[in-house]
N, C-alpha and C positions, 0 to 999 in steps of 0.2 A: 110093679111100678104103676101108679096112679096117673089118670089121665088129667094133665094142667088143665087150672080155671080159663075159662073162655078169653081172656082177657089176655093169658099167656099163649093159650094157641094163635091167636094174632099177632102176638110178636113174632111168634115163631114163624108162622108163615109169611113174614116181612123179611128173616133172617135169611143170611147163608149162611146154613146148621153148622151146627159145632159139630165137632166128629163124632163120627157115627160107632170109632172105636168101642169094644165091648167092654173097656177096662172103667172102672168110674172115676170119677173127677175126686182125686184125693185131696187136692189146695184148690182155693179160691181167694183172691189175693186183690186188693181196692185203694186206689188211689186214694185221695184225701179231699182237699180242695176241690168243690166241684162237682163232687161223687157221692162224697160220705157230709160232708158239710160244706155249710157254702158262710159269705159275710153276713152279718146283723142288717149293715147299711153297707152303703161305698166308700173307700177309699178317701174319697177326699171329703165326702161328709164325717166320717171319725176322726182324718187328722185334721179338718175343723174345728169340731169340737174339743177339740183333746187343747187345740193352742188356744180356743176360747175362755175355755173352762180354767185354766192355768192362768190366762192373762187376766182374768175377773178375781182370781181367788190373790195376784198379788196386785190388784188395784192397779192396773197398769190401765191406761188412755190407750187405746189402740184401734184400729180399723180391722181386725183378724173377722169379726162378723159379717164383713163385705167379702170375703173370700169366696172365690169362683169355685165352687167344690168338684165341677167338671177339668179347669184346670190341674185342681189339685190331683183330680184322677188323669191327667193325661201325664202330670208332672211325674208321678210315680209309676206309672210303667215308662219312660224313660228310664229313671234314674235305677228301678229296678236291672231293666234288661240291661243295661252300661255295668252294673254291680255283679250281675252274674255275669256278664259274659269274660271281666276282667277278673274277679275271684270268686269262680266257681261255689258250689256245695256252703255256699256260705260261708266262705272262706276258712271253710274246712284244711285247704292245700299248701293256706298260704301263711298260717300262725297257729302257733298254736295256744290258741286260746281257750276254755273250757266252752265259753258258749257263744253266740252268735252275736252277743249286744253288741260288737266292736264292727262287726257287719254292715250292721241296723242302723248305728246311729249316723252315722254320715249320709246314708242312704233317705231316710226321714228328712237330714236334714236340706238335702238337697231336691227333695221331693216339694217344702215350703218355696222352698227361692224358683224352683221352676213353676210352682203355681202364684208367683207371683209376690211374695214376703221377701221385704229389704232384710239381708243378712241383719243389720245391726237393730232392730226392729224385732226379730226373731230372738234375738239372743239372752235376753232376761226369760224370756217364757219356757223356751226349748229344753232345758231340762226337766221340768216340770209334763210338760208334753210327752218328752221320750216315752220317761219314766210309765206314762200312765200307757205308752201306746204298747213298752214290750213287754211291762209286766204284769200287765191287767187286761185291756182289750183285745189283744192277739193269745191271749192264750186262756179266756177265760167266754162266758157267753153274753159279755158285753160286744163281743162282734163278731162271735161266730155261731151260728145257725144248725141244725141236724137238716138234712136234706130231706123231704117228702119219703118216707119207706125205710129209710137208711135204716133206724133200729129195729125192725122188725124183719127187715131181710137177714141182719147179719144174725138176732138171734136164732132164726129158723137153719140158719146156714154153720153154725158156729159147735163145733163138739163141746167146745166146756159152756157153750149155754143150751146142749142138750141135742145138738144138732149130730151131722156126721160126716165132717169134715172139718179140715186143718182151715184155720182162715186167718191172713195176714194183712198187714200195709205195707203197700211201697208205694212211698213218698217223697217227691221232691222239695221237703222239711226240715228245720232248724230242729236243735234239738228237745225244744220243750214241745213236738208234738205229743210225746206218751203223757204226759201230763194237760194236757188239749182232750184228748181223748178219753183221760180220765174224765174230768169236767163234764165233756159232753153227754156222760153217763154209757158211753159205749167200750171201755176197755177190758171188762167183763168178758167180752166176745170175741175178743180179739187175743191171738196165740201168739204171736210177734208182731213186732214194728222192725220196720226198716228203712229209716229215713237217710235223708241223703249227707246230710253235714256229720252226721254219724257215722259214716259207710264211707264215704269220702269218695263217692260215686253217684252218678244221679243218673235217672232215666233221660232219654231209651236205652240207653248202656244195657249191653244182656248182662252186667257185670251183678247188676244191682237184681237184678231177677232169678238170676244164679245162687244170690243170699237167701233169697228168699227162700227157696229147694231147701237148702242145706240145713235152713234153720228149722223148716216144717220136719228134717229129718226124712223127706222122699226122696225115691231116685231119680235119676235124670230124664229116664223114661214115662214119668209117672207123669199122668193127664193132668194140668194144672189149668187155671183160667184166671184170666188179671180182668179188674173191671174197674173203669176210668173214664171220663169225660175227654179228654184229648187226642187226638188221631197219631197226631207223631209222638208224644211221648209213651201212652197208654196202647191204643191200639199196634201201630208199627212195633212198639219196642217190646211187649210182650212177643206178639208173631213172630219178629227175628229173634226170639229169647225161645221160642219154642213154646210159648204158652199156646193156649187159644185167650180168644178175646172178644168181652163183651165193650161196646160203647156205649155211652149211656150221653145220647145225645139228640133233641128233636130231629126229623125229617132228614136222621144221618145217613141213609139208606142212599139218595140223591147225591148230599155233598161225595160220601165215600166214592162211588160211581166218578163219578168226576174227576176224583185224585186218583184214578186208577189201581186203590187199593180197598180192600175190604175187611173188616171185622167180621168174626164168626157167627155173631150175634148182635144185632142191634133191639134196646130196648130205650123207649125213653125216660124210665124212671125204673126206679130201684123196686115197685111193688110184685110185679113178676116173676124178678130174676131167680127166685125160690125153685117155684114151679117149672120154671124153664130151663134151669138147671140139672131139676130133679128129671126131668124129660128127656135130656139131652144122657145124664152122666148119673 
């Protein structure tokens, strides 16, 4: 086993080590959002654009360019967490629908009216808008980003891009992420997807992590490791799932302390986690 670049032994000695177990780390398993990609822009600067760009294209007089794009982003985490907390998984549970657009679009539209767009005002453009927001921007790299290292960690990490181990998603995602994934030029590296409107489970559930095993085809004892930017859904919900876990967060070492809980490994970026892996497992 090779001794990690300078750069990983300082994470590592930032960490509280992953198990010292002598078995190797057979899966490695990565959130999405956050982790593996992040947005182009924000939230309410895209669904700006999206009602600008739509209300210009049918000649409409409108005030949409005055739009507070901080509202717009306060308006959609609202309408967001109200949407999941009423129909989960993307309403995975509660229709059956093939895909999440029936989700989305109330959700978008109610994300306008809470950033400030009179419903009737809204309603010539809004189709036009959706349209562009679920079937182009959200799933294409009109607004979504690769994160710093992202592709170069999973190829060194990845058995079918040469690596030597199993390496998965779990995600709390609608179901055009494997097609996200494509786009983003990383699906290559990736063994399964396990997203949540698919699964009809979502993290921290050990349910959804439990798929995960089954699908890499390991057993239940086998050393796994999940790496995620969020403490309750990625860090907690791996550790009570029995993974170990990385978080991938600035100056997480602090926060974690403070929540009186810990991750195995704290790194703040994805460029290490190779090395420190290969260290650890």
């Amino acid at each position: 086993m090779r001794l990690p670049c300078r750069a990983a032994r300082g994470a590592i000695r930032s960490a509280v080590a992953l198990s010292a177990a002598t078995a190797p780390i057979e899966l490695v398993t990565f959130d999405c959002t956050g982790t593996l990609f992040e947005p182009t822009r924000s939230v309410g600067e895209l669904y700006k654009a999206a009602l600008v760009a739509e209300a210009q294209k049918l000649g409409l007089d409108t005030t949409f360019s005055s739009l507070d794009e901080r509202a717009l982003d306060a308006g959609f985490a609202e309408a967001y967490a109200s949407a999941a907390q009423i129909r989960p998984c993307f309403g995975a549970l509660t229709s059956i629908a093939r895909t999440s657009e029936g989700w989305w679009r109330p959700l978008v539209q109610e994300t306008y009216v809470r950033g400030g767009v009179a419903r009737d005002a809204l309603a010539p453009a809004f189709p036009g808008a959706f349209d562009y927001l679920y079937n182009t921007a959200f799933v294409t790299t009109d607004g979504w980003r690769l994160r710093p290292h992202a592709r170069q960690a999973l190829e060194q990490l990845s058995r079918r891009a040469g690596g030597a181990r199993h390496v998965g998603v779990i995600s709390n995602w609608d179901e055009r992420l494997p097609l996200l994934l494509q786009r983003l030029g990383i699906a290559h590296t990736i063994d399964f997807v396990v997203a949540s409107r698919l699964e009809k489970v979502e993290k921290p559930s050990r349910e959804i992590f439990d798929r995960a095993r089954a699908l890499a085809g390991v057993s239940a004892d086998a050393r796994c490791v999940h790496v995620g930017d969020s403490f309750a859904l990625d860090v907690q919900g791996a550790v009570d799932a029995g993974f170990e876990a990385v978080w991938i967060a600035p100056r997480a070492k602090a926060v974690a302390a403070a929540r009186g809980a810990t991750p195995h490994l704290y790194l703040s970026t994805l460029e290490t986690l190779p090395d420190a892996l290969e260290w650890f497992g």
